[in-house]
PDB file with one MODEL, atoms N, CA, C and O in Angstrom:
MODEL        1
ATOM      1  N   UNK A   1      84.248  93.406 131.653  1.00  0.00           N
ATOM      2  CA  UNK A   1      84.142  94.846 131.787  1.00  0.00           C
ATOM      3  C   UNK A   1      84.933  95.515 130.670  1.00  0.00           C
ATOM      4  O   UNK A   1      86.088  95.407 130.257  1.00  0.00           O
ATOM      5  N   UNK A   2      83.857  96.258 130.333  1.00  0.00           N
ATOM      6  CA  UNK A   2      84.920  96.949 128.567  1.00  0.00           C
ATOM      7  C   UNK A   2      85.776  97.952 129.445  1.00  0.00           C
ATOM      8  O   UNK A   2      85.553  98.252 130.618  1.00  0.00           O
ATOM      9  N   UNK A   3      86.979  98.489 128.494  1.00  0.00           N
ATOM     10  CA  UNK A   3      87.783  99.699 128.914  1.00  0.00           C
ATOM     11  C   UNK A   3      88.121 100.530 127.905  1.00  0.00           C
ATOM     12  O   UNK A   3      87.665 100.024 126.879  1.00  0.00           O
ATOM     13  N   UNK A   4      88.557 101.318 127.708  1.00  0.00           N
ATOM     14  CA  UNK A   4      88.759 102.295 126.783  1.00  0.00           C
ATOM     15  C   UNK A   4      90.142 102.333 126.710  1.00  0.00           C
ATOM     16  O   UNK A   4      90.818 102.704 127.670  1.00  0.00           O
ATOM     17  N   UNK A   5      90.706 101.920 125.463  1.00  0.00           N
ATOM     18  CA  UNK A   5      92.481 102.140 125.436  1.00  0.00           C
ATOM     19  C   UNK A   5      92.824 102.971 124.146  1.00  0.00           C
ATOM     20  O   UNK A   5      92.111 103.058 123.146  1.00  0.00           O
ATOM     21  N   UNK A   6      93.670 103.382 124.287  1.00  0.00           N
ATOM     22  CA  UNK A   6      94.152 104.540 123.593  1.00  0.00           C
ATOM     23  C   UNK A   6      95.533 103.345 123.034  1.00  0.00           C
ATOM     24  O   UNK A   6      96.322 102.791 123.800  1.00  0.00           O
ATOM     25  N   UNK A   7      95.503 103.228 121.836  1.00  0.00           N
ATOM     26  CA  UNK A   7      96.432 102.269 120.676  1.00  0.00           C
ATOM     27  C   UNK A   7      97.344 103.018 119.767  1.00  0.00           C
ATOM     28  O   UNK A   7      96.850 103.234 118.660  1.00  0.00           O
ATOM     29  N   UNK A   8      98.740 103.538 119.985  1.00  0.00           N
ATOM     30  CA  UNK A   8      99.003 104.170 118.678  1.00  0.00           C
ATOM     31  C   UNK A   8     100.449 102.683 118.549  1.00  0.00           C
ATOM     32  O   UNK A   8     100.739 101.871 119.428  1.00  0.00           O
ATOM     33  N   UNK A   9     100.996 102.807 117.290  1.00  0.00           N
ATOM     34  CA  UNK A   9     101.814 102.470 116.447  1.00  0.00           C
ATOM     35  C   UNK A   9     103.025 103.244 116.241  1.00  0.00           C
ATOM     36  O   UNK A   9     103.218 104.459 116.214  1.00  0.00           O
ATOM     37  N   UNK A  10     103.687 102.382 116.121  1.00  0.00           N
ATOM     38  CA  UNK A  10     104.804 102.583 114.738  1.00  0.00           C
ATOM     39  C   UNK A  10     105.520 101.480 114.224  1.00  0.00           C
ATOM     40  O   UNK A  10     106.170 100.678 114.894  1.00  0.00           O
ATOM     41  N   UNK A  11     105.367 101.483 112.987  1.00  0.00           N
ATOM     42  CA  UNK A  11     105.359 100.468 112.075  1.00  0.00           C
ATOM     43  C   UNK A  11     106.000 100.666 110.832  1.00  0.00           C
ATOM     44  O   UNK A  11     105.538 101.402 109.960  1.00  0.00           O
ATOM     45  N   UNK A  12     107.263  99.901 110.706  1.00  0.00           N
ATOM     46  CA  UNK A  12     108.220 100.668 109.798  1.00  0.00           C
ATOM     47  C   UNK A  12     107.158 100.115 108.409  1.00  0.00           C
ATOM     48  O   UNK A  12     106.281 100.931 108.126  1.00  0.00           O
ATOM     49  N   UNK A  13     107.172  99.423 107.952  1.00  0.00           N
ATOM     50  CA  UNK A  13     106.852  98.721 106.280  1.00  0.00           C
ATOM     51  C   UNK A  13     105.597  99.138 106.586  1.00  0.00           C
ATOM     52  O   UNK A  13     105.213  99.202 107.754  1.00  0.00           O
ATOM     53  N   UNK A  14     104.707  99.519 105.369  1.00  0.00           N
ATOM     54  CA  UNK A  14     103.851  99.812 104.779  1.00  0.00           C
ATOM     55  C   UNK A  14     102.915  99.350 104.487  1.00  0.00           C
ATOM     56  O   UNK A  14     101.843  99.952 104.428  1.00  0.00           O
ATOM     57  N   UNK A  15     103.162  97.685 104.127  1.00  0.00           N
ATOM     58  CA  UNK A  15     102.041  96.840 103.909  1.00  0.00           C
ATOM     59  C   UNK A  15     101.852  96.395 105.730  1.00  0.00           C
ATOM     60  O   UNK A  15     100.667  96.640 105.954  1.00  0.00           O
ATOM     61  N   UNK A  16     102.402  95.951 106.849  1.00  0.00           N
ATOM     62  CA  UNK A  16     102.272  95.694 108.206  1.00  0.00           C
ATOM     63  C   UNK A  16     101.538  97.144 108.519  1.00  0.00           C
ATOM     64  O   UNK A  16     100.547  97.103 109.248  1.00  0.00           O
ATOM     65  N   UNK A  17     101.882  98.159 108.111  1.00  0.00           N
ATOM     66  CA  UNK A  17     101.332  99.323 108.844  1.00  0.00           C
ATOM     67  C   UNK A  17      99.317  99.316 108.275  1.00  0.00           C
ATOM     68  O   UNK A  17      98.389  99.672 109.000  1.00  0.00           O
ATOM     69  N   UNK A  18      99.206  98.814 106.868  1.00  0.00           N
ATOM     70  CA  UNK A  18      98.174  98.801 106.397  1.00  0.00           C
ATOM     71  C   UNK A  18      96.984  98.203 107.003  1.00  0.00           C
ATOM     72  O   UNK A  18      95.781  98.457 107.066  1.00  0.00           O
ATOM     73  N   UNK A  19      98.120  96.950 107.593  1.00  0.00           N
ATOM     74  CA  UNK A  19      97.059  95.678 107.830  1.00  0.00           C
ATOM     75  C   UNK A  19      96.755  96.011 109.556  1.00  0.00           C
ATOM     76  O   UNK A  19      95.644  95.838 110.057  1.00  0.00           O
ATOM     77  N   UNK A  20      97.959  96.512 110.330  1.00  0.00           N
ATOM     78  CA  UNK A  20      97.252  96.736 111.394  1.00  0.00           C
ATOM     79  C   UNK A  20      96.236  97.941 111.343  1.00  0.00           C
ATOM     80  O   UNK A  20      95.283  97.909 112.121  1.00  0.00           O
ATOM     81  N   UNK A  21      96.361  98.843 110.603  1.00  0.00           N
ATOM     82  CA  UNK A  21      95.474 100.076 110.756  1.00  0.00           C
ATOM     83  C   UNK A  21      94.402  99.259 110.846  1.00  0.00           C
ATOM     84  O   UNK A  21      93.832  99.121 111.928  1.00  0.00           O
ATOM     85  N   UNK A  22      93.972  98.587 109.681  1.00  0.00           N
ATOM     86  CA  UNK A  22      92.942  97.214 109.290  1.00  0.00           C
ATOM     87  C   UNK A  22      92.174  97.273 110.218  1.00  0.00           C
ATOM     88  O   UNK A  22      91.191  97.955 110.507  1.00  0.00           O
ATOM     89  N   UNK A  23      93.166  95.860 111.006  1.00  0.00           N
ATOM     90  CA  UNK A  23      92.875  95.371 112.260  1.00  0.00           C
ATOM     91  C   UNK A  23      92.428  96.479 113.314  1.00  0.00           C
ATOM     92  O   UNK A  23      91.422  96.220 113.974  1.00  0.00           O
ATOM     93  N   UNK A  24      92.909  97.371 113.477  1.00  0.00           N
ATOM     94  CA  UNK A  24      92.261  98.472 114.238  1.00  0.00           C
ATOM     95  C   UNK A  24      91.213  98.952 113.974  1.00  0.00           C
ATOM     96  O   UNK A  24      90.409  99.383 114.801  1.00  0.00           O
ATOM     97  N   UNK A  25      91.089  98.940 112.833  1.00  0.00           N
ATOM     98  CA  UNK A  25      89.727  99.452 112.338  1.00  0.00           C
ATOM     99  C   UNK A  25      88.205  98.915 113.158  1.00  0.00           C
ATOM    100  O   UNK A  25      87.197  99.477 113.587  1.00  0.00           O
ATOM    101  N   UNK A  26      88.718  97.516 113.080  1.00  0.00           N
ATOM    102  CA  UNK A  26      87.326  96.658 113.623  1.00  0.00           C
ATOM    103  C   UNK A  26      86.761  96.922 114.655  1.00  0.00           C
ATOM    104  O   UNK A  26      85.583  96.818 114.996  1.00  0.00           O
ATOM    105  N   UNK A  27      88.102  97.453 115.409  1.00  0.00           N
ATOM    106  CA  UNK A  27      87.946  97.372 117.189  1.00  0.00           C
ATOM    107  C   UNK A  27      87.574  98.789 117.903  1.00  0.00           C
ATOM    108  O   UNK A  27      86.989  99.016 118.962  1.00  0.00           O
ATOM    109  N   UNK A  28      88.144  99.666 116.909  1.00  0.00           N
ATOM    110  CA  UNK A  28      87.820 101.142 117.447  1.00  0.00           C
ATOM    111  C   UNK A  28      87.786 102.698 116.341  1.00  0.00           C
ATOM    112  O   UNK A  28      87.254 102.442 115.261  1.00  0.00           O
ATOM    113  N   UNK A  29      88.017 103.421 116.406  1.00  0.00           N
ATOM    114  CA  UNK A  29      88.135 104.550 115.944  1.00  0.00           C
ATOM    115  C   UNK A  29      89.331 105.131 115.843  1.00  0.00           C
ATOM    116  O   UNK A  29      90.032 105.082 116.853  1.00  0.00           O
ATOM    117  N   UNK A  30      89.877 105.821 114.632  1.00  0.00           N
ATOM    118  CA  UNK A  30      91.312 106.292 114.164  1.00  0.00           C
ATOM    119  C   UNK A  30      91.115 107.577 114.540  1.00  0.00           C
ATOM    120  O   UNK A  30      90.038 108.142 114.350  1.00  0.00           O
ATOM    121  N   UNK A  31      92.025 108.083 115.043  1.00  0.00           N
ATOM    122  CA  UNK A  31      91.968 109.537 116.205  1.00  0.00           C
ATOM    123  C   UNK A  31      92.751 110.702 115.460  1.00  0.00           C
ATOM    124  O   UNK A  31      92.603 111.922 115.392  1.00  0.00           O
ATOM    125  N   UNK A  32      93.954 109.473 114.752  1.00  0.00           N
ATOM    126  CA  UNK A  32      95.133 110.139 114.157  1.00  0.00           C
ATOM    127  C   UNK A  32      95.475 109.164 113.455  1.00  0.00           C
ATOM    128  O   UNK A  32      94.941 108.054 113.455  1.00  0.00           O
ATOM    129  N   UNK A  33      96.755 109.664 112.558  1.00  0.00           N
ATOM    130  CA  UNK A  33      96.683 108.291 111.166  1.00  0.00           C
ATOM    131  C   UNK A  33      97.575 107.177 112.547  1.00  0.00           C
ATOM    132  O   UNK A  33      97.846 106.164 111.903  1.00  0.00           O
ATOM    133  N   UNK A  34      97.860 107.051 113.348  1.00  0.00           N
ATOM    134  CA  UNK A  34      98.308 105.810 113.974  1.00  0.00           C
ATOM    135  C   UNK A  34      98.258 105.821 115.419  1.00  0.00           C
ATOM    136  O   UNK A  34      98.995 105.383 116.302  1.00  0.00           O
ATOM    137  N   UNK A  35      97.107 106.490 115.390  1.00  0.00           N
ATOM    138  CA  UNK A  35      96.333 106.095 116.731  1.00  0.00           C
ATOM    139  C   UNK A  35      94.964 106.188 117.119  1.00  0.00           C
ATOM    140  O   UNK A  35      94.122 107.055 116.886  1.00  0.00           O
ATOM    141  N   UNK A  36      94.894 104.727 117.992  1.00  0.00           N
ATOM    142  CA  UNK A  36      93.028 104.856 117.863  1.00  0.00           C
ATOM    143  C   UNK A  36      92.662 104.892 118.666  1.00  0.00           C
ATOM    144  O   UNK A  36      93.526 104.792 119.537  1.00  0.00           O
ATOM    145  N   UNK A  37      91.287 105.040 119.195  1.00  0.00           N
ATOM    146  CA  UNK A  37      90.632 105.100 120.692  1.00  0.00           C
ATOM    147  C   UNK A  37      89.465 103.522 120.593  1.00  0.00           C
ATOM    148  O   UNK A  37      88.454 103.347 119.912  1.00  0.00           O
ATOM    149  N   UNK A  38      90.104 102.686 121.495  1.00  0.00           N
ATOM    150  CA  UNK A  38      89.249 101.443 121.599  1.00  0.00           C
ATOM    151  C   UNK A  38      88.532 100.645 122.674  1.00  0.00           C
ATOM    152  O   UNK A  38      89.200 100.056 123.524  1.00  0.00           O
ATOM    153  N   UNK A  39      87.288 100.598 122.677  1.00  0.00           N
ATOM    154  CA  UNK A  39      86.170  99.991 123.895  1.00  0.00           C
ATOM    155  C   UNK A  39      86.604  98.925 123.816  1.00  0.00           C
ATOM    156  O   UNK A  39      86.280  98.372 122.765  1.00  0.00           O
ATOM    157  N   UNK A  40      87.130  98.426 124.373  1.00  0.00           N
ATOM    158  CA  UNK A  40      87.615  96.574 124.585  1.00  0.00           C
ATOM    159  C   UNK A  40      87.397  95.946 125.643  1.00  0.00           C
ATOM    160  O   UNK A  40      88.068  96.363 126.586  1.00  0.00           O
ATOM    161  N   UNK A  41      86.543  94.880 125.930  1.00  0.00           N
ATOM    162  CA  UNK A  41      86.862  93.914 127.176  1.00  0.00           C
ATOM    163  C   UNK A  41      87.701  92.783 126.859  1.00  0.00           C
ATOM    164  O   UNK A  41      87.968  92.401 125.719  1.00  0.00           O
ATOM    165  N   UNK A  42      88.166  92.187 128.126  1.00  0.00           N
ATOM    166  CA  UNK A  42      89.652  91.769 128.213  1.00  0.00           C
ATOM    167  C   UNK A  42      89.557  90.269 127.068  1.00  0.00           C
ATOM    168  O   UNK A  42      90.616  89.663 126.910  1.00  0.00           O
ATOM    169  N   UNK A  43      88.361  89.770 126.364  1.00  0.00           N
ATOM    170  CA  UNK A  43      88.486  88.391 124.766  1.00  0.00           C
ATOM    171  C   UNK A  43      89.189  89.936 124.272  1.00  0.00           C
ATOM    172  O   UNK A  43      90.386  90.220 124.323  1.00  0.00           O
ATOM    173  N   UNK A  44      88.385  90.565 123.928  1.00  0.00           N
ATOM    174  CA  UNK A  44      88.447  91.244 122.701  1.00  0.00           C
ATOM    175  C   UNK A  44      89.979  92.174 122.633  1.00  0.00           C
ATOM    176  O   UNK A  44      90.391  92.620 121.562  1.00  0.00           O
ATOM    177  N   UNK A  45      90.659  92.355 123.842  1.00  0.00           N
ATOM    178  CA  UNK A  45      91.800  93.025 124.174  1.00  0.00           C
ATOM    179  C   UNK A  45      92.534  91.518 123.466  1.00  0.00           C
ATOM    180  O   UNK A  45      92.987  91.639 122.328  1.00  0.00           O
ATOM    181  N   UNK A  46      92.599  90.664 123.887  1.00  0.00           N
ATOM    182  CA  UNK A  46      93.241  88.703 123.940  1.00  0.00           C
ATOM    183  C   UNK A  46      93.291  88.632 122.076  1.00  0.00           C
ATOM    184  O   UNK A  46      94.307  88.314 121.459  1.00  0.00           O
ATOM    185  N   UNK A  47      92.168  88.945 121.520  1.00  0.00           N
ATOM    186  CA  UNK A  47      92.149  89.015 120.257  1.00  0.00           C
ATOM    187  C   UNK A  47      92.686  89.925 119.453  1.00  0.00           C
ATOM    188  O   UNK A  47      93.239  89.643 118.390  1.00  0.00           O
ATOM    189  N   UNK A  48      92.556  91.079 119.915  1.00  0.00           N
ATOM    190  CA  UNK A  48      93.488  92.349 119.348  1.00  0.00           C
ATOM    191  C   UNK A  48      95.035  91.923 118.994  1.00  0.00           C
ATOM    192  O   UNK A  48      95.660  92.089 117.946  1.00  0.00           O
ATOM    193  N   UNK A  49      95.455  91.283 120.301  1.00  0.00           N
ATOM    194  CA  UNK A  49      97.114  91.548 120.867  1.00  0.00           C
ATOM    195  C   UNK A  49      97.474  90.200 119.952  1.00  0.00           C
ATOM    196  O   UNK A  49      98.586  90.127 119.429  1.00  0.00           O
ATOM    197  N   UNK A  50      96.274  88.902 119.741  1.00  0.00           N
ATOM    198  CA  UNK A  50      96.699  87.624 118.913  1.00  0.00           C
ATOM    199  C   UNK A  50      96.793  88.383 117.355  1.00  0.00           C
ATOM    200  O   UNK A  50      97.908  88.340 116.834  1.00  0.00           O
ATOM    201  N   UNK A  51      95.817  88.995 116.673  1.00  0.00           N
ATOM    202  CA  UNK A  51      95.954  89.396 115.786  1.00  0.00           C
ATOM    203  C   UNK A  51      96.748  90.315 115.242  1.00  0.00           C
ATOM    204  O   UNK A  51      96.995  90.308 114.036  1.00  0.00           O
ATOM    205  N   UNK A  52      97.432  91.566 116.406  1.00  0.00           N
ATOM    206  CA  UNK A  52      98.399  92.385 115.845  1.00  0.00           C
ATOM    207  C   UNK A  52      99.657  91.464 116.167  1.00  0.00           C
ATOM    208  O   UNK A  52     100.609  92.116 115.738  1.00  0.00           O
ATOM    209  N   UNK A  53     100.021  90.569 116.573  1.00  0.00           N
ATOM    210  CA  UNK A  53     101.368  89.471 116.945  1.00  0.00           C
ATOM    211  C   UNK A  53     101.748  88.879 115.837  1.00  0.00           C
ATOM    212  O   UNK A  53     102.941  88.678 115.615  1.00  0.00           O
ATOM    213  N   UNK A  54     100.396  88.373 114.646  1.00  0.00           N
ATOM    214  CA  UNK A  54     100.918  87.871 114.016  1.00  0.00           C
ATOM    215  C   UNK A  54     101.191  88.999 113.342  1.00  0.00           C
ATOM    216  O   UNK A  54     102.169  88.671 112.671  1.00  0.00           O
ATOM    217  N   UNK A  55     100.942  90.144 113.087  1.00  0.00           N
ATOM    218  CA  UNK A  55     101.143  91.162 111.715  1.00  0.00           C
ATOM    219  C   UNK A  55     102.407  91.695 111.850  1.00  0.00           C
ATOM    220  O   UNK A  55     103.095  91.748 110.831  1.00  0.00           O
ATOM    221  N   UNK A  56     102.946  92.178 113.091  1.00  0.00           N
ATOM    222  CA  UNK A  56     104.173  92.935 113.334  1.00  0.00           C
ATOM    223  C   UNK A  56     105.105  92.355 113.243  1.00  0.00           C
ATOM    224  O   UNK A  56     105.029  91.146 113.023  1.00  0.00           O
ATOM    225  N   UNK A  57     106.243  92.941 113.365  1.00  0.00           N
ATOM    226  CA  UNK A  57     107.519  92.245 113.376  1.00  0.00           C
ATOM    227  C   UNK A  57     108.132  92.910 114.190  1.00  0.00           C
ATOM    228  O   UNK A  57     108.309  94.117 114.031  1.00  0.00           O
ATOM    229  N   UNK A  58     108.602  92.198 115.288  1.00  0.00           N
ATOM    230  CA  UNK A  58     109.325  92.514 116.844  1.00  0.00           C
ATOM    231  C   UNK A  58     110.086  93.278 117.207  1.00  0.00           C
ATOM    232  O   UNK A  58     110.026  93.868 118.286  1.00  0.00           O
ATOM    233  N   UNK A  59     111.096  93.424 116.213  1.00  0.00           N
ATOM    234  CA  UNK A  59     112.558  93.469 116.003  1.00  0.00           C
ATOM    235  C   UNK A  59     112.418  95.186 115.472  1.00  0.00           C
ATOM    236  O   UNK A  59     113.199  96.126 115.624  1.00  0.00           O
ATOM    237  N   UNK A  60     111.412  95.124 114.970  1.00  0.00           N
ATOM    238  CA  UNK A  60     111.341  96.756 113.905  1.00  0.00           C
ATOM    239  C   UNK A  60     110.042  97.321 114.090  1.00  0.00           C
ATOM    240  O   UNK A  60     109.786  98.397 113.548  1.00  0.00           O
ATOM    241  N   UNK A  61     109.057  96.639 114.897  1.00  0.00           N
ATOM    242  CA  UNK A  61     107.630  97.305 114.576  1.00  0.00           C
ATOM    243  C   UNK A  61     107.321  97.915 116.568  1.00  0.00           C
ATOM    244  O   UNK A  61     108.145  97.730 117.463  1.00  0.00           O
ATOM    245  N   UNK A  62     105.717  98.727 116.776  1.00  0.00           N
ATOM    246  CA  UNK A  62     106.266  99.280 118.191  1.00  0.00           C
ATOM    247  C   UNK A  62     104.298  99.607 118.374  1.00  0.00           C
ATOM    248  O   UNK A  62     103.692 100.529 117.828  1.00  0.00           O
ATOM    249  N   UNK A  63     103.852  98.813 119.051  1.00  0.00           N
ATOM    250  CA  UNK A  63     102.177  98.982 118.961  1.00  0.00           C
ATOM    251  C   UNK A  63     101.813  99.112 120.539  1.00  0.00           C
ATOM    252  O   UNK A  63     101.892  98.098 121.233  1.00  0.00           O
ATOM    253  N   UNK A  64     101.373 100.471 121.169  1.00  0.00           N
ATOM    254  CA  UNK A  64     101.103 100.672 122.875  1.00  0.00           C
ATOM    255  C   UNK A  64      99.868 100.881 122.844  1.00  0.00           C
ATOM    256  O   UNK A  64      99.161 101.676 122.225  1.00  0.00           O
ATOM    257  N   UNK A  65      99.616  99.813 123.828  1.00  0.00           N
ATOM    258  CA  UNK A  65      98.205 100.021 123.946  1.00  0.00           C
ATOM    259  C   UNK A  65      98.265 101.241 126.231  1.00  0.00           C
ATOM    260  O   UNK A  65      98.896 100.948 127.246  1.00  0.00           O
ATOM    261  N   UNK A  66      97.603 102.045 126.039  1.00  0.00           N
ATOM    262  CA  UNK A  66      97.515 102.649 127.084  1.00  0.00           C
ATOM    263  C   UNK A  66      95.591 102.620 127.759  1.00  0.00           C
ATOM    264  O   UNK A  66      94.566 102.924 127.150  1.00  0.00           O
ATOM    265  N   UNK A  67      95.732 102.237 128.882  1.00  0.00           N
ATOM    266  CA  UNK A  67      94.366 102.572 129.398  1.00  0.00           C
ATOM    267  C   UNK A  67      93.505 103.605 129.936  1.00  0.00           C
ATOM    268  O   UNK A  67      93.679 103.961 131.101  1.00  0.00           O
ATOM    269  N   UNK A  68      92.803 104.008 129.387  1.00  0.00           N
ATOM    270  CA  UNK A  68      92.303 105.868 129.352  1.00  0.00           C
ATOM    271  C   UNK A  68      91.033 105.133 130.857  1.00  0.00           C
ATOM    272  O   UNK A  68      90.092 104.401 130.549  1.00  0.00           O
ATOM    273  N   UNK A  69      91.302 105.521 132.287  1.00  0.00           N
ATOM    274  CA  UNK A  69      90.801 105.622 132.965  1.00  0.00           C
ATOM    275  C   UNK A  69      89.012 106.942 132.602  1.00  0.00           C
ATOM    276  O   UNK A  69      88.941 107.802 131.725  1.00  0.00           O
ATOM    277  N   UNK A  70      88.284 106.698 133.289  1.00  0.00           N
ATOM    278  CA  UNK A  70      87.042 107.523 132.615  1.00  0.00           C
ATOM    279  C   UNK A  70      87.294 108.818 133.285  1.00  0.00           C
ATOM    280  O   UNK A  70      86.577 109.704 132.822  1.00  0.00           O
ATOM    281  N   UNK A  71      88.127 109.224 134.275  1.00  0.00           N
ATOM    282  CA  UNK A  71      88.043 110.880 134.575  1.00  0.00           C
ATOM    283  C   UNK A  71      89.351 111.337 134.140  1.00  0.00           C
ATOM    284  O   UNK A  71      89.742 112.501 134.221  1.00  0.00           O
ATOM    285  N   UNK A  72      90.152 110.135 133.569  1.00  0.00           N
ATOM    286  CA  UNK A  72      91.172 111.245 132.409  1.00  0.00           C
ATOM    287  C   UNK A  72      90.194 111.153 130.765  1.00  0.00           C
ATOM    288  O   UNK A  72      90.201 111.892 129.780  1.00  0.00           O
ATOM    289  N   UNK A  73      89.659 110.270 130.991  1.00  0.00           N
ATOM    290  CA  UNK A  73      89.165 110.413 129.596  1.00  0.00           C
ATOM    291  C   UNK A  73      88.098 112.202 129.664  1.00  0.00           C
ATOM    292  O   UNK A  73      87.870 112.973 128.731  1.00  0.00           O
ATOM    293  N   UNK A  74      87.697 112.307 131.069  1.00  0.00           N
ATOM    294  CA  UNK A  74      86.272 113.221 130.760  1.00  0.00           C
ATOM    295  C   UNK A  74      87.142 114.325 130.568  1.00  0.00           C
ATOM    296  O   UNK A  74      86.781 115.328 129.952  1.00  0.00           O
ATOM    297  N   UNK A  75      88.883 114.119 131.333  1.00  0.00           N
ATOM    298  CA  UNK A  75      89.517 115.549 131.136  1.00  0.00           C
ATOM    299  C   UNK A  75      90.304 115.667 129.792  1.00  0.00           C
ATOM    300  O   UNK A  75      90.736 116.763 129.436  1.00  0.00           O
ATOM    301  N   UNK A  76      90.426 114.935 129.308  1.00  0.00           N
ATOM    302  CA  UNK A  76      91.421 114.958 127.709  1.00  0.00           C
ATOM    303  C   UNK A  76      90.922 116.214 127.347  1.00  0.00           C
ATOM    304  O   UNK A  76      89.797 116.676 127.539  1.00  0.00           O
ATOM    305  N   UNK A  77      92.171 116.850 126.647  1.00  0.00           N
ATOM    306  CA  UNK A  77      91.927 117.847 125.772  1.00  0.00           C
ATOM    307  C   UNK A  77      91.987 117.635 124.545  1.00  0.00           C
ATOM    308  O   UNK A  77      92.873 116.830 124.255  1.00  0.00           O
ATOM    309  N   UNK A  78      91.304 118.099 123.540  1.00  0.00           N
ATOM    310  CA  UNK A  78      91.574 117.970 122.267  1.00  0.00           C
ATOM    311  C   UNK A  78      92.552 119.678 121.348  1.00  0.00           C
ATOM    312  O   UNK A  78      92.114 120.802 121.595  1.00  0.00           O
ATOM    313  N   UNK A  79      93.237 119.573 120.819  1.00  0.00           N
ATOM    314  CA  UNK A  79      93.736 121.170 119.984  1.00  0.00           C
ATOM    315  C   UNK A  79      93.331 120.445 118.897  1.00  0.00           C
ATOM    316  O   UNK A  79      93.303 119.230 118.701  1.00  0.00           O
ATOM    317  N   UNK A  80      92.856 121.877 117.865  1.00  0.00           N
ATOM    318  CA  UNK A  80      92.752 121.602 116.774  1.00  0.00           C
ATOM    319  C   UNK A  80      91.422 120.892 116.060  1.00  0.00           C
ATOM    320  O   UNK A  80      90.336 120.862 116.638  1.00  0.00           O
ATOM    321  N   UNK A  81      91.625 120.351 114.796  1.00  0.00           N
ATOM    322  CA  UNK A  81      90.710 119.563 114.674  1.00  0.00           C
ATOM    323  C   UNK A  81      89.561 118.719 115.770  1.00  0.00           C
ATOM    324  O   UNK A  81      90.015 117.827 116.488  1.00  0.00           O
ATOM    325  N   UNK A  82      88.522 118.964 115.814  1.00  0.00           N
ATOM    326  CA  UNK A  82      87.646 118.006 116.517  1.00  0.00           C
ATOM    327  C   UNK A  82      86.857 117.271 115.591  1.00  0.00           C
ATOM    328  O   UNK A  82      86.165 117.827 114.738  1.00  0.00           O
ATOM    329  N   UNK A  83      86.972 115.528 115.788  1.00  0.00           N
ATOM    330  CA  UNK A  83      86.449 114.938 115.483  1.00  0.00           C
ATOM    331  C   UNK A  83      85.066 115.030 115.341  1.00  0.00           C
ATOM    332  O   UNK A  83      84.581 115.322 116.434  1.00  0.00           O
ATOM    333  N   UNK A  84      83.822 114.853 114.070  1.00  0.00           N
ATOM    334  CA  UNK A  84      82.794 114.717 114.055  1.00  0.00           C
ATOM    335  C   UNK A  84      81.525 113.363 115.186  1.00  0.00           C
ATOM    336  O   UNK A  84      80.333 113.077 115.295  1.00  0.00           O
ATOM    337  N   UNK A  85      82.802 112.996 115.720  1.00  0.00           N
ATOM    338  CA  UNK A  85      82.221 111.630 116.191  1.00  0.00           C
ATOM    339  C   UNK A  85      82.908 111.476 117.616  1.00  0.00           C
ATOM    340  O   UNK A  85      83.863 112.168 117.970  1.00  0.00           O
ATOM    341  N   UNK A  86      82.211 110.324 118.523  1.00  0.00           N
ATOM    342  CA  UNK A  86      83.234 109.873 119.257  1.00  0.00           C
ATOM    343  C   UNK A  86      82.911 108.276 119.501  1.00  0.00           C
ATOM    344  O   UNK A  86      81.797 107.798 119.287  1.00  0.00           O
ATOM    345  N   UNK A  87      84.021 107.526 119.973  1.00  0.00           N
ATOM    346  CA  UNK A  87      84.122 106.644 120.396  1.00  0.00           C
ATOM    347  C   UNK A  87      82.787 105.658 120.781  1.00  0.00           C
ATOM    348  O   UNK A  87      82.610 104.458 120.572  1.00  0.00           O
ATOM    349  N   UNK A  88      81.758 106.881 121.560  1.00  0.00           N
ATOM    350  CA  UNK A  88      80.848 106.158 121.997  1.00  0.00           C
ATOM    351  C   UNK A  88      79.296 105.960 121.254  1.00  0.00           C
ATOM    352  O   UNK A  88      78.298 105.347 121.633  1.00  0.00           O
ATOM    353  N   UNK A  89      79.646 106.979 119.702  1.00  0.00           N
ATOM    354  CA  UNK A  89      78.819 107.192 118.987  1.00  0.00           C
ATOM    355  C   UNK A  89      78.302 105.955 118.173  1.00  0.00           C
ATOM    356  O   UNK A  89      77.311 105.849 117.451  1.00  0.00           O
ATOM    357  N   UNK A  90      79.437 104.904 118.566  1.00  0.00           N
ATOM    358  CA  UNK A  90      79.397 103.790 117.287  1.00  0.00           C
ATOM    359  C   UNK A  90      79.408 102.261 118.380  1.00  0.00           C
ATOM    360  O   UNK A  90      79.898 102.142 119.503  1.00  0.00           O
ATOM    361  N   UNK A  91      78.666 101.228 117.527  1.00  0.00           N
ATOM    362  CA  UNK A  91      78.814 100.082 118.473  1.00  0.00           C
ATOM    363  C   UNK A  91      79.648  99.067 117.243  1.00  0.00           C
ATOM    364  O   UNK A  91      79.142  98.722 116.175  1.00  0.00           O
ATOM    365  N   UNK A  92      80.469  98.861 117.530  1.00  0.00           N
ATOM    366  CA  UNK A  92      81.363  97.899 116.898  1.00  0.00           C
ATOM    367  C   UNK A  92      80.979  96.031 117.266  1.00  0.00           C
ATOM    368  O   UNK A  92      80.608  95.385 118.246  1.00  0.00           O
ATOM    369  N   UNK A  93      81.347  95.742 115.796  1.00  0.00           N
ATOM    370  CA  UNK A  93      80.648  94.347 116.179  1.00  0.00           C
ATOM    371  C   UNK A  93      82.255  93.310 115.892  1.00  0.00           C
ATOM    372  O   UNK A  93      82.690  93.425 114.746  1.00  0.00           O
ATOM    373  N   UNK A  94      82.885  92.595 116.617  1.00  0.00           N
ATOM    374  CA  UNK A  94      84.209  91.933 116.203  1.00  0.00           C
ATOM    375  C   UNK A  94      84.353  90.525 115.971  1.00  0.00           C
ATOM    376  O   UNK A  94      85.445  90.062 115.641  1.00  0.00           O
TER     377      UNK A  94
ENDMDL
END
């Protein structure tokens, strides 16, 4: 069963911050420069968390993944900028 998680970062070094954006890239959509909105079922969650493990570093780096239930998702607000797209506009292949 896919879920929708909401992923932001913080990531001190520059080249780790690059490579997870990367890695995020594959899996979902960049919302904000370090946070994304991602359809994941629980391989593809297993693969996310193996692949950002090796990139980060423990001690200094900070990656939350949160689960956007579908009637907070229908209530989210957006200010500001609205995205041309959403989440469900795109089928990602990983």
């Amino acid at each position: 069963m896919e879920r929708l998680y909401l992923i932001c970062y913080d990531i001190v070094a520059d080249s780790r911050r690059n490579r997870v954006a990367k890695l995020l890239l594959r899996y979902g959509l960049r919302v904000q420069k370090s946070v994304f909105e991602c359809v994941l079922t629980p391989k593809q969650q297993e693969q996310l968390l193996r692949g950002l493990d090796r990139i980060i570093a423990p001690r200094e780096d900070q990656v939350r993944f949160y689960a956007i239930s579908g009637r907070s998702r229908e209530t989210a607000l957006i200010l500001g900028v609205q995205p041309d797209w959403s989440i469900d506009d795109d089928v990602f292949i990983v």
